[in-house]
C-alpha positions in Angstrom: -12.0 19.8 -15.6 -12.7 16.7 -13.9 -12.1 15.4 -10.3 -11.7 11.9 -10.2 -11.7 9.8 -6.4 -10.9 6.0 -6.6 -12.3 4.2 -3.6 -11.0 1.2 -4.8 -10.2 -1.7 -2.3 -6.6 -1.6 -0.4 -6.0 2.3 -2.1 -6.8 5.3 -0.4 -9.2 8.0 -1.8 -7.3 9.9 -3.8 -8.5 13.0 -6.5 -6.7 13.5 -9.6 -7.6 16.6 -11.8 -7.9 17.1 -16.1 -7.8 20.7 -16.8 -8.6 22.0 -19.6 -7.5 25.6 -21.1 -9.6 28.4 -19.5 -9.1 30.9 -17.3 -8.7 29.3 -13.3 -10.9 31.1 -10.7 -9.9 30.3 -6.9 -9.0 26.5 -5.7 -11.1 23.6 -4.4 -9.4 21.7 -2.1 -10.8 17.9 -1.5 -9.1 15.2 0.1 -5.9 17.0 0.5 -5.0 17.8 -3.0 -5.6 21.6 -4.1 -7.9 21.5 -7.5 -8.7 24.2 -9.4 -11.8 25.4 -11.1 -12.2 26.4 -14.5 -14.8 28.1 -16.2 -16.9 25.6 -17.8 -17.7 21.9 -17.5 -16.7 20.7 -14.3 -17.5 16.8 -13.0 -16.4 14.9 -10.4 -16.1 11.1 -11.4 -16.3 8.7 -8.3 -15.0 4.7 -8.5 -17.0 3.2 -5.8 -16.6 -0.3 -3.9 -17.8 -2.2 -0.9 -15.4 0.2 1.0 -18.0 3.1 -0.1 -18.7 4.0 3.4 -15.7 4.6 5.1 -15.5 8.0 6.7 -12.9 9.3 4.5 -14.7 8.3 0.7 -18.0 10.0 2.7 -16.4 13.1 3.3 -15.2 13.2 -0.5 -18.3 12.4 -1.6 -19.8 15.3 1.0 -17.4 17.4 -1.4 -18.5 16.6 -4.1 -22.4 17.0 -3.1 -21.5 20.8 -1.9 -19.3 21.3 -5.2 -22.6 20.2 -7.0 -25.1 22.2 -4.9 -22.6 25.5 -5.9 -22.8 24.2 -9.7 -26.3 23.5 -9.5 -25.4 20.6 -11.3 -27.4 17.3 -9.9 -25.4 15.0 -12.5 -21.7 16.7 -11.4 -20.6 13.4 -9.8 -20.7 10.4 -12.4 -20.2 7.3 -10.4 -18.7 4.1 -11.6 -19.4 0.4 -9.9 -15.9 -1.0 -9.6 -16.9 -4.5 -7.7 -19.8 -6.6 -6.9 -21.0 -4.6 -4.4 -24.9 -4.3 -4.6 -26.1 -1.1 -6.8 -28.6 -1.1 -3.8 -25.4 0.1 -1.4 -24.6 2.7 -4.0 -23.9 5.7 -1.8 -26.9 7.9 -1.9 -25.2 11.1 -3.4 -25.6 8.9 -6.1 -28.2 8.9 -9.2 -29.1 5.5 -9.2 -29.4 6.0 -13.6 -25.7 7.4 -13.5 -24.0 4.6 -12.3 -21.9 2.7 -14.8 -21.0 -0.5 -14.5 -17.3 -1.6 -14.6 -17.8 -4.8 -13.1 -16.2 -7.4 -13.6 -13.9 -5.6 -16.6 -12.7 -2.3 -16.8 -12.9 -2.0 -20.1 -16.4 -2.5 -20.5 -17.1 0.8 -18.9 -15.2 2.9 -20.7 -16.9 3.6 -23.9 -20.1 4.4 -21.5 -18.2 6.6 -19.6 -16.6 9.0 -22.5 -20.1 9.0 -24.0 -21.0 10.4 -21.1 -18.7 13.0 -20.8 -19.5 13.8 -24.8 -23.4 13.8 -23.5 -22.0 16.7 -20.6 -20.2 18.8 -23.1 -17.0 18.4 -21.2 -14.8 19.6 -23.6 -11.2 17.9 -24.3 -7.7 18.9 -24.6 -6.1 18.6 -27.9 -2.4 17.8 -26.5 -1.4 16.5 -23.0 -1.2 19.4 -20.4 2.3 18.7 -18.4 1.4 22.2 -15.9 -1.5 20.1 -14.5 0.7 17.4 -13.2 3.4 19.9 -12.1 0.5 21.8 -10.6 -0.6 18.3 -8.3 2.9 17.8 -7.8 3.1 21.2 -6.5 0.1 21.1 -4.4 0.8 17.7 -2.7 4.3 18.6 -2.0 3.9 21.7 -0.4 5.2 20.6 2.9 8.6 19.2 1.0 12.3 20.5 2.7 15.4 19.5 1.5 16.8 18.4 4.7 19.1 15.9 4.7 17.3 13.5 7.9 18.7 10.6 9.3 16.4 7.3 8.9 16.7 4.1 10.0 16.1 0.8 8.6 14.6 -2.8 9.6 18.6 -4.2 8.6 20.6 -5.5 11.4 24.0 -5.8 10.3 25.6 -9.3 10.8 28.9 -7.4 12.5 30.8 -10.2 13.1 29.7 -12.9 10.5 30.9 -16.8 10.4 34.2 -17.4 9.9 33.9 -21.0 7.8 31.7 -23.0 6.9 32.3 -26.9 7.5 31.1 -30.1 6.5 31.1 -32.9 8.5 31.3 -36.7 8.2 29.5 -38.2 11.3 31.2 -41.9 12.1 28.6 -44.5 13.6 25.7 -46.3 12.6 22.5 -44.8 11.0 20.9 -44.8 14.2 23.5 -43.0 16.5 24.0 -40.3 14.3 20.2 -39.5 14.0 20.1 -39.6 17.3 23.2 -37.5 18.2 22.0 -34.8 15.6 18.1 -34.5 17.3 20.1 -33.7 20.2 22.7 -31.4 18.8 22.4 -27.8 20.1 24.5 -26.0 17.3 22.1 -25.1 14.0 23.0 -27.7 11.0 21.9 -28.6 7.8 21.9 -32.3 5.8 23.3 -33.1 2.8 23.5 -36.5 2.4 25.6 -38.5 5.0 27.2 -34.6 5.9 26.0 -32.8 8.3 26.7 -28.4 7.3 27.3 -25.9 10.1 29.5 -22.8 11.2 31.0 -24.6 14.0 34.5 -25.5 14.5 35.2 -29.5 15.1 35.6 -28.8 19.0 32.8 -26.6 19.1 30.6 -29.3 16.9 31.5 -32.4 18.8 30.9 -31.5 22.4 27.2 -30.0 21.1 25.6 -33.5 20.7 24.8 -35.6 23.5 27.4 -38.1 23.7 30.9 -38.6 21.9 30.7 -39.2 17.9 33.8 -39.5 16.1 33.7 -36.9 12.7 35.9 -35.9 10.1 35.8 -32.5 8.5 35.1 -33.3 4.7 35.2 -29.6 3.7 36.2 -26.7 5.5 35.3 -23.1 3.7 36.1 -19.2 4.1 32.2 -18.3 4.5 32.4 -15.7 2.2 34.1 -17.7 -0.7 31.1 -20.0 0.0 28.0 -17.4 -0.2 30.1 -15.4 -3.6 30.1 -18.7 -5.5 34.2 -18.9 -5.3 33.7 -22.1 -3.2 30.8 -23.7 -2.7 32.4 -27.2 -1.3 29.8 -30.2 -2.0 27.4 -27.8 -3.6 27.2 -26.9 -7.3 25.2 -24.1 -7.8 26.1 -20.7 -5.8 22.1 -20.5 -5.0 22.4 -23.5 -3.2 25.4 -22.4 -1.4 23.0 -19.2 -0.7 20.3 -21.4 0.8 22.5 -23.2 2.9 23.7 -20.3 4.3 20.1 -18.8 4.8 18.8 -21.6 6.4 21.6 -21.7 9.2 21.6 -18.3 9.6 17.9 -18.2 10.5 18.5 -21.0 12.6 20.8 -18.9 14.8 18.2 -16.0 14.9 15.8 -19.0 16.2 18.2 -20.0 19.1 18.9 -16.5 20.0 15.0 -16.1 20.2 14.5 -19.5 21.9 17.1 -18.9 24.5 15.4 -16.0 25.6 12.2 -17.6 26.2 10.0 -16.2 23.0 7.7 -18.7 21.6 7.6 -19.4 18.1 4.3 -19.3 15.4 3.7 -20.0 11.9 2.1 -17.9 10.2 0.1 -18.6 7.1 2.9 -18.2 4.3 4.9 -20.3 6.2 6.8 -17.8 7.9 8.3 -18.7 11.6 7.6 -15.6 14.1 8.4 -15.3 17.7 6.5 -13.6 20.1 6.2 -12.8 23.8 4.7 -14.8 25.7 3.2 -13.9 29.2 5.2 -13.5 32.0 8.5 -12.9 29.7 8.3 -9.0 29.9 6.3 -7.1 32.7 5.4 -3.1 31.5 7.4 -0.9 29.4 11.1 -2.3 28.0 13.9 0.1 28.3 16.1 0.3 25.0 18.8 3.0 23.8 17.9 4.1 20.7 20.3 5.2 17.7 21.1 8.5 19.6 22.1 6.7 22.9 18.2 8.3 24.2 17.0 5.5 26.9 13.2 5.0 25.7 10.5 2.5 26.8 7.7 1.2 25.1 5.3 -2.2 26.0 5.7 -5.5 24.2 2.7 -7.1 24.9 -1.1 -5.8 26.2 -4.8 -6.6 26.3 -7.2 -5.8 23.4 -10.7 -6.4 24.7 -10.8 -9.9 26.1 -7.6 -11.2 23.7 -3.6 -10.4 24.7 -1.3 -9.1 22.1 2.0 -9.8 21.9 4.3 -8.6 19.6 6.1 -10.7 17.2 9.6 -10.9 15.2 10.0 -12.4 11.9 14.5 -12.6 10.6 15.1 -12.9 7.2 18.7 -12.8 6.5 19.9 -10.9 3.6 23.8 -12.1 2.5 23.1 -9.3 -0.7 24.1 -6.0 -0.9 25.5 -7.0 2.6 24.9 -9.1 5.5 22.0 -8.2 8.1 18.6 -9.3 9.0 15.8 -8.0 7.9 13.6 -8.1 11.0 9.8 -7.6 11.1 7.7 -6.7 13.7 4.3 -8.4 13.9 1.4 -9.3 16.3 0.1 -12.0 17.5 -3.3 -12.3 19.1 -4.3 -15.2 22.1 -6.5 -15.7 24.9 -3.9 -17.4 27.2 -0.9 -15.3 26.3 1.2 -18.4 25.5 -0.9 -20.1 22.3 -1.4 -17.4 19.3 -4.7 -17.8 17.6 -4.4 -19.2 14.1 -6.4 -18.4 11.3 -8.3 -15.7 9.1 -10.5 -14.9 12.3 -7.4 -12.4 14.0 -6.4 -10.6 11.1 -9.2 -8.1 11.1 -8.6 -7.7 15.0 -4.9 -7.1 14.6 -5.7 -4.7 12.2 -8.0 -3.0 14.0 -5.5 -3.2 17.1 -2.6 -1.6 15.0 -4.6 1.4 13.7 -2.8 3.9 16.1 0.7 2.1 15.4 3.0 5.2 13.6 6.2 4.1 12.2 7.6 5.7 15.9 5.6 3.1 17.8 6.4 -0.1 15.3 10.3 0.9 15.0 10.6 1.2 19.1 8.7 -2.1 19.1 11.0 -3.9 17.1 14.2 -2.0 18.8 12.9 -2.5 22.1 12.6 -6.4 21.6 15.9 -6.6 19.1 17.4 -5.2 22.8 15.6 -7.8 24.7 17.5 -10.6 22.6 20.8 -8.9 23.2 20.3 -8.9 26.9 22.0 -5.9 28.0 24.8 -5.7 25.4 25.3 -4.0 22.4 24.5 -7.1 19.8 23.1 -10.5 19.8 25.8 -13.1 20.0 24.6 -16.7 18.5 26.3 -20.2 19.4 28.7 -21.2 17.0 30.8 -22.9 18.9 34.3 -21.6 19.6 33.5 -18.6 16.7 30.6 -16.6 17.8 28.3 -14.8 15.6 27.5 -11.3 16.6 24.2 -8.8 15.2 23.9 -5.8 15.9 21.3 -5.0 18.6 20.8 -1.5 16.3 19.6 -1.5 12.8 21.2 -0.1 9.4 20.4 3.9 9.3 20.5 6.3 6.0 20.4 9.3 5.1 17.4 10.9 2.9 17.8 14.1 1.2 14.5 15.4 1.6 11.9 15.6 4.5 8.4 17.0 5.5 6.8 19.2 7.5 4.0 17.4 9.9 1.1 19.8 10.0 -1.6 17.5 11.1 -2.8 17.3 14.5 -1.2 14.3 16.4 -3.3 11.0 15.8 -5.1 9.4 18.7 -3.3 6.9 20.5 -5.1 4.1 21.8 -2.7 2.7 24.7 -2.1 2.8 28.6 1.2 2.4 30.6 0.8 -1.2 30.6 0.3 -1.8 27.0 -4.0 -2.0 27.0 -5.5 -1.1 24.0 -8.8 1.3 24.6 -10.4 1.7 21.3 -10.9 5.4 20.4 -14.5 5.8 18.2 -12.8 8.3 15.3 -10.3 5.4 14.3 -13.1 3.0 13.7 -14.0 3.0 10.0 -16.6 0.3 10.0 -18.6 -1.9 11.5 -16.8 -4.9 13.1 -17.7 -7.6 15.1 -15.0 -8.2 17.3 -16.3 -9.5 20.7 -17.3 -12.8 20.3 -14.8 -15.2 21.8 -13.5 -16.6 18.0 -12.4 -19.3 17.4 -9.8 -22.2 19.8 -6.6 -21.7 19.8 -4.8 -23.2 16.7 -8.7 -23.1 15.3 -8.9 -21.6 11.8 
């Protein structure tokens, strides 16, 4: 048999076994998978990377040294160099002359490696085994129950979509309808010498700052427009699509402005808004999907930053309309300007490590209810034809569920939302008290 434990970068140690037919004495158990030991060549093969010395690839490798000390078998783990990380750093379970080199190409370390396992005697199957899958599956699954459990999603259903969508024909001079259209307060988008929105005429014309005469050039059933039946001025149905998108995120971004979040850019370009300070103060009471009044913090301190967090809308018009809403974090020293930059995202990575999927999804419910202030959906300016989202998300139902057995996780955070770091979530050294960079500095 052989145990094999990536460590490689951005997966998760994991162990996958190769049995071979013999007779199986009692089970191994490393890194949550249940092994088995057979009677007769038995190695554990270990694909190593600058991640090497997180606590979780030590204690598989501390398995592996007392699987080798019981085999009496110094060459049991064979361990394979899988980045550019210095053979110096090798891990000293290691023999420094058993370390093969699959840097930079995979490739060129397999023919080394199934020499060596020729060299060991391990001996090979001469047909796939399907039981030792089913037998992983088995053993990784053990805490499986077909329950049917509600879940819920990040999807905020657009309840009470636009009616139409218009185009307009502004009348006046270049200059007074650039001017009357930096002032308009209703979301819009150009196309040509017309102007696209959801509003109605009345609704358009008293959003700018002073009378402009305009006549509706097209006037369309929204959902003709998005399905391709109509798309008006537009050609292509994907254009269509992106018109809609666009205002659609522009009404999230009013909802959001109106209630005083700030917004950021993030580095793909993405618009998020966050809390700034003095929006919130302590814990924000939401009802979740049960009609359970719960509370949970918006913003904090972590060491001598603030953290706030963060809402990125992406409207969806397919397989039905709803935002998709993420919840970030964003990192400042003043609580009002985010700090830009590669420099935060190994703080707010270290900030989040005690974030479960119960403290992200009351995050994100707890501010979606913020934007709705006090009802039960977001309502966006459209004129005389408001648009409504729902201040609770999209929920489904999943056939199977699983027992928890682990101990609960440490969590890092007081009342008022001030991250204390806890020692056993810290899985390397990081620098994170120097001031970094200015705000807006990269």
């Amino acid at each position: 048999m052989i145990l094999r434990c990536g460590c490689h970068r951005n997966l998760r140690s994991r162990a996958i076994e190769f049995g071979w037919t013999s007779n199986v004495s009692e089970g191994v158990t490393t890194s949550g998978a249940r092994s088995t030991e057979c009677f007769g060549t038995v190695k554990q093969i270990v694909v190593f990377t600058e991640n090497a010395s997180k606590p979780g690839v030590k204690k598989e490798l501390a398995i592996g040294a007392i699987v080798a000390a019981r085999l009496n078998d110094p060459r049991f783990m064979i361990p394979i160099r899988a980045d550019a990380v210095s053979f110096t750093d090798a891990p000293p379970e290691f023999i420094r002359g058993n370390i093969i080199d699959a840097y930079p190409r995979w490739a060129d370390c397999l023919g080394e490696l199934f020499a060596a396992l020729d060299e060991e005697s391990v001996p090979r199957n001469p047909a796939p085994d399907d039981s030792v899958l089913r037998n992983i599956i088995e053993a990784r699954e053990d805490g499986r129950r077909f329950v049917v459990s509600r879940c819920l999603t990040n999807w905020f259903p657009i309840i009470a979509p636009p009616q139409r969508i218009r185009y307009y024909h502004l009348n006046g001079v270049l200059a007074q309808v650039e001017g009357w259209l930096d002032a308009c307060r209703i979301p819009r988008v150009p196309l040509n010498r017309l102007v696209g929105t959801f509003a109605d005429p009345t609704g358009f014309a008293s959003a700018g700052p002073f009378p402009l005469s305009a006549s509706t050039a097209y006037d369309i059933p929204f959902l003709d427009f998005i399905s391709g039946r109509n798309t008006g001025p537009l050609v292509e149905r994907s254009d269509a699509g992106n018109h809609a998108v666009n205002l659609l995120k522009q009404h999230f971004a009013e909802i959001a402005e109106s209630r005083g979040l700030k917004s950021v850019v993030f580095g793909n370009k993405e618009v998020g808004w966050f809390f700034p300070d003095g929006l919130v103060s302590g814990r924000v009471a939401f009802a979740d999907i049960n009609g359970k009044v719960r509370r949970r913090t918006l913003s904090g301190k972590f060491k001598a930053l603030r953290w706030r967090t963060c809402l990125i809308a992406r409207p969806r018009l397919w397989p039905t309309l709803v935002y998709r809403v993420h919840a970030n974090v964003v990192l400042s020293k003043d609580g009002k300007i985010p700090l830009a930059g590669k420099w935060t995202q190994r703080r707010r990575v270290r900030l989040t490590r005690s974030w479960w999927n119960d403290v992200w999804r009351d995050r994100l419910l707890a501010a979606m209810s913020f934007l709705a202030n006090g009802k039960d959906c977001l309502i966006a300016n459209s004129g005389n034809e408001p648009i409504e989202i729902a201040r609770l998300p999209l929920s489904v139902e999943v056939p199977v569920s699983y027992d928890a057995t682990d101990p609960p996780p440490p969590y890092e955070e007081d009342e008022e939302g001030n991250v204390n770091q806890v020692a056993v979530l810290d899985d390397r050294e990081d620098d994170l008290d120097d001031d970094g960079p200015d705000e807006g500095e990269d």
